[in-house]
N, C-alpha and C positions, 0 to 999 in steps of 0.2 A: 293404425288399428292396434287394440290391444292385442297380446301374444294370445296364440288359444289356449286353453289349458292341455294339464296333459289327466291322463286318469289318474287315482285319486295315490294306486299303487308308485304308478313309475310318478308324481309331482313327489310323492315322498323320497324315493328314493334320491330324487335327483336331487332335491334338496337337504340331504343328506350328506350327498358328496361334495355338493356346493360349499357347504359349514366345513368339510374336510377340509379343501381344497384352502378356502381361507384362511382358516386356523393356519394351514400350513405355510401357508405367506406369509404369515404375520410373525410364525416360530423362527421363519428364516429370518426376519428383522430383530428378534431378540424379545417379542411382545407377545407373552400367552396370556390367552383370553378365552373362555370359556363361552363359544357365541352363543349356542341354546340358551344359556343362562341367560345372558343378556339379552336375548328376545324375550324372554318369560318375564325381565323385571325394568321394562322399559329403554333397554339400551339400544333405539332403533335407529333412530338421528347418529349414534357412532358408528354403528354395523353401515348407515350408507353412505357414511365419508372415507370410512375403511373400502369398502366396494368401491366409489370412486375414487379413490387413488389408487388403488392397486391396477383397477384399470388400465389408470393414465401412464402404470407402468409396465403396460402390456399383457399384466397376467390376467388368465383363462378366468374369470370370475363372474359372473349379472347378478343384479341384484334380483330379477323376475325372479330367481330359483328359490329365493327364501320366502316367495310368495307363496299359501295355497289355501284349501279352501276354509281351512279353520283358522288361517293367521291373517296377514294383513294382505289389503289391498293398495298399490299403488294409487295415489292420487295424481289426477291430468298433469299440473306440476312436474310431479317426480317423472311419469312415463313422458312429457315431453322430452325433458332434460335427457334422458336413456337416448330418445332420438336423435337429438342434437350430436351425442358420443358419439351412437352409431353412425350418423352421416360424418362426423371428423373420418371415420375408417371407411368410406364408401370408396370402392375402384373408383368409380367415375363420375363428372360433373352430375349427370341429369338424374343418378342415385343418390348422392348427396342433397340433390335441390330438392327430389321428392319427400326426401327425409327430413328436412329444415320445414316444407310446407305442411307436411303431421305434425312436426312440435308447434309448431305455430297455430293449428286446427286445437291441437290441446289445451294450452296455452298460451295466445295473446303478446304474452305479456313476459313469454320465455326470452330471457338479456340475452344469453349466447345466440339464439335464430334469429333475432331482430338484428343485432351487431352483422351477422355472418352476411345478412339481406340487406344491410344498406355497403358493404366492403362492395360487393359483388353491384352497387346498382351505381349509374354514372349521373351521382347529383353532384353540385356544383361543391366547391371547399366551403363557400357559407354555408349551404345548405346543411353540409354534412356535419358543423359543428353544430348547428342549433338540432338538427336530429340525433346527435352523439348527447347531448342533455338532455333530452328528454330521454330517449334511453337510459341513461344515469339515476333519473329522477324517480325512472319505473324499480332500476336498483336498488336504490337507495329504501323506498317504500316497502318493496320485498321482504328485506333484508330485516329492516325496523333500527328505530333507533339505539335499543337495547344494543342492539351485535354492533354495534359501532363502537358504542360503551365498553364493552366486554371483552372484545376481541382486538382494541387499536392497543399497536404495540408489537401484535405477532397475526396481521391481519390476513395474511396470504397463506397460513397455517389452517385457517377453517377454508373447507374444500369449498362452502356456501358465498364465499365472498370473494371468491373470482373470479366470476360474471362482473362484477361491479368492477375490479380492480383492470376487468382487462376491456371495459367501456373507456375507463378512465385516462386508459395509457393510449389508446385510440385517440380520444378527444385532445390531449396534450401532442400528438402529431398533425390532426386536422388543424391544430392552434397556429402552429410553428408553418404549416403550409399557408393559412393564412394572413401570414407576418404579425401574428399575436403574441409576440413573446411574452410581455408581461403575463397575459392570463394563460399561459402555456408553463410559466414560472411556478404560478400560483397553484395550479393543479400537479405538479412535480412534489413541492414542496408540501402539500396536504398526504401525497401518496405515500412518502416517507414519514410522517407524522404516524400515518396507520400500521404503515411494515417498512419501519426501518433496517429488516435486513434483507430487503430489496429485491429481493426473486427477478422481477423485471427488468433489473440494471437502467431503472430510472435517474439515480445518480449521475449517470454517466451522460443522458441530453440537461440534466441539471446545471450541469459542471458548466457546459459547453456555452449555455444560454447566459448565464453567468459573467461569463466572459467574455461575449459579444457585446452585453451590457453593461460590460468597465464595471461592473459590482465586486469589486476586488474583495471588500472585507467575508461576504457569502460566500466567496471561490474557497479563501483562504481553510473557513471554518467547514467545510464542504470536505475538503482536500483533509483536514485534519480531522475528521469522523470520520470517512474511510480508511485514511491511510493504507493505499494500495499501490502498486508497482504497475498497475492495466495502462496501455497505450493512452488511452483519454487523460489518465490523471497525468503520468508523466510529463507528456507533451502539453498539457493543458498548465502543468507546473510552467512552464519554458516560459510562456505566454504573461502568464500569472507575474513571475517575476519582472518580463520586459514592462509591464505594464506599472508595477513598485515603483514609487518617483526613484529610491535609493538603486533598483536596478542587484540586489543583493542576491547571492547566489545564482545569478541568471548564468555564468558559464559553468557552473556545478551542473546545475540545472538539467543544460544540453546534454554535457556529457552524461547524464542519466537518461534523458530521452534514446541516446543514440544507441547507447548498451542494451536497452529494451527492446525498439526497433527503430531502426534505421530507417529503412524504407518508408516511414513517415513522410520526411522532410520532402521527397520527389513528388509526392501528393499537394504538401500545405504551398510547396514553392512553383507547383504549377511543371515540374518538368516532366510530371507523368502525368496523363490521364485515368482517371476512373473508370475501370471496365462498367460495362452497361449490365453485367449479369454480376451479383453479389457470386465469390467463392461459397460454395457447400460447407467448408471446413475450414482449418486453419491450424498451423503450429506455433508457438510462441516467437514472436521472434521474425516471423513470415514474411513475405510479402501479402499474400493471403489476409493476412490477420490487422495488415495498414490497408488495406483496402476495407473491410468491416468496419473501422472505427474511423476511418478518415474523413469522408463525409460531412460531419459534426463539428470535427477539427477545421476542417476549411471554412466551415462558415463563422467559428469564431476567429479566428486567425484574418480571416476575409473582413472581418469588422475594423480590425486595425492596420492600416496599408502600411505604416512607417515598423511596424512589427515583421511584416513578411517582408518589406526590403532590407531591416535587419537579418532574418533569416538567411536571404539570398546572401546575401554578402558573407555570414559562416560558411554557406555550403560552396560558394567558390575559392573559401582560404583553406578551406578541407579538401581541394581537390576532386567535387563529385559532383 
């Protein structure tokens, strides 16, 4: 249901305080903007990507409050979407589901309620990749072809296109559950096309998949776009070289893996188990933090047997 109003005094005031309140967000980021102004000369589309991120980073802010009755009204869309937030923040399951079934009454066709209602329903891996495209498909139309135009590049920048980007990194894991790597590939590699600097650490099941599939020249060029020092790349370097016919830097290689994190190698070589519950957190370095990225590692390490009885055999000339 939509909020009620409030009378005509305390809507103003409140949204009064509201415009304070974010102004004053935005001065802490180093961004003054005059938001009056910009409701009076069309700047409503930024005031509610501003409102939406501010949000998602916890600050006191609704967009309802710049509503009243002489200005604008929220269209079903917009108040879904508000739901959808609001139930990410609900204490409890049967709050949250009530709140997915309103944006949903709204809107249809709302990508984050429909994603959140098929995570939560028990259909099959096929089923849920061909319902993770249609989904997509609803995105995509949304969205329009324009923002696709306009916005690839620095796609996960517009607050509007991460409903679609986070159908999409879903669909690239229902892929991978269904042993579809190629088209699991394919949709990785489009996602960094859009937002190459990767909010989602899509690179990193890129990498992995890469390497399961001996695509050594895309590891390489992969590995040489990011150029980072992250468990995945390191270790997946190791990998990357044993696989090089010449074998060149592969014991550089290790020794960068191991300075990173160690506790790797007890994961890819089988002598530890993966706990059943992912760590909360992590410090560099961790064991924590080879348990988050390991997973990925093993299954492409797992693709080359003669590579992990290489491994083994470092890790008992190493003494460990």
């Amino acid at each position: 249901m939509p909020p009620k109003r409030q009378n005509k005094k305390n809507a103003a005031l409140a949204k009064t305080e509201s415009v304070k309140s974010l102004e004053a967000s935005l001065k802490e980021k180093g961004i003054h903007v005059d938001l009056n102004d910009l409701m009076k000369n069309g700047g409503l589309d930024l005031i509610k990507s501003l409102v939406a991120l501010l949000k998602a980073k916890g600050k006191d802010v609704n967009w309802n409050d710049f509503v009243n009755d002489d200005g604008f009204e929220l269209t079903n869309e917009e108040r879904a979407q508000d739901l959808f937030y609001e139930a990410m923040e609900a204490r409890s399951e049967k709050r949250t589901h009530a709140l997915i079934q309103q944006a949903l009454e709204l809107d249809p066709d709302n990508v984050d309620a429909r994603l959140w209602m098929l995570r939560t329903s028990d259909a099959k891996t096929g089923g849920r990749v061909e319902a993770l495209r249609e989904i997509m498909e609803v995105a995509v139309r949304k969205l329009g072809a324009k923002t696709f135009r306009e916005a690839a590049g620095s796609f996960w920048g517009f607050i509007e296109t991460r409903p679609y980007m986070r159908v999409r990194e879903q669909l690239v894991g229902a892929l991978l559950d269904a042993g579809r790597m190629e088209e699991a590939v394919a949709e990785c590699e489009g996602m960094l096309e859009l937002n190459p600097n990767d909010n989602q650490g899509i690179r990193y099941t890129l990498l992995t998949c890469y390497l399961s599939l001996n695509r050594q020249a895309e590891a390489r060029r992969l590995s040489k776009q990011y150029d980072e020092d992250s468990v995945t790349f390191v270790w997946g370097k190791v990998l990357l070289c044993w696989l090089s016919t010449s074998k060149a830097g592969l014991g550089k290689a290790l020794a960068a893996a191991r300075k990173a994190n160690a506790h790797v190698e007890g994961y890819l070589t089988g002598k530890k188990k993966l706990p059943k519950k992912m760590p909360p957190h992590y410090s560099m370095g961790s064991k924590e933090e080879a348990v988050c990225y390991a997973e990925s590692l093993i299954q492409a390490w797992g693709c080359h047997p003669e590579a992990l009885d290489w491994l083994r055999e470092q890790v008992a000339e190493n003494g460990k």
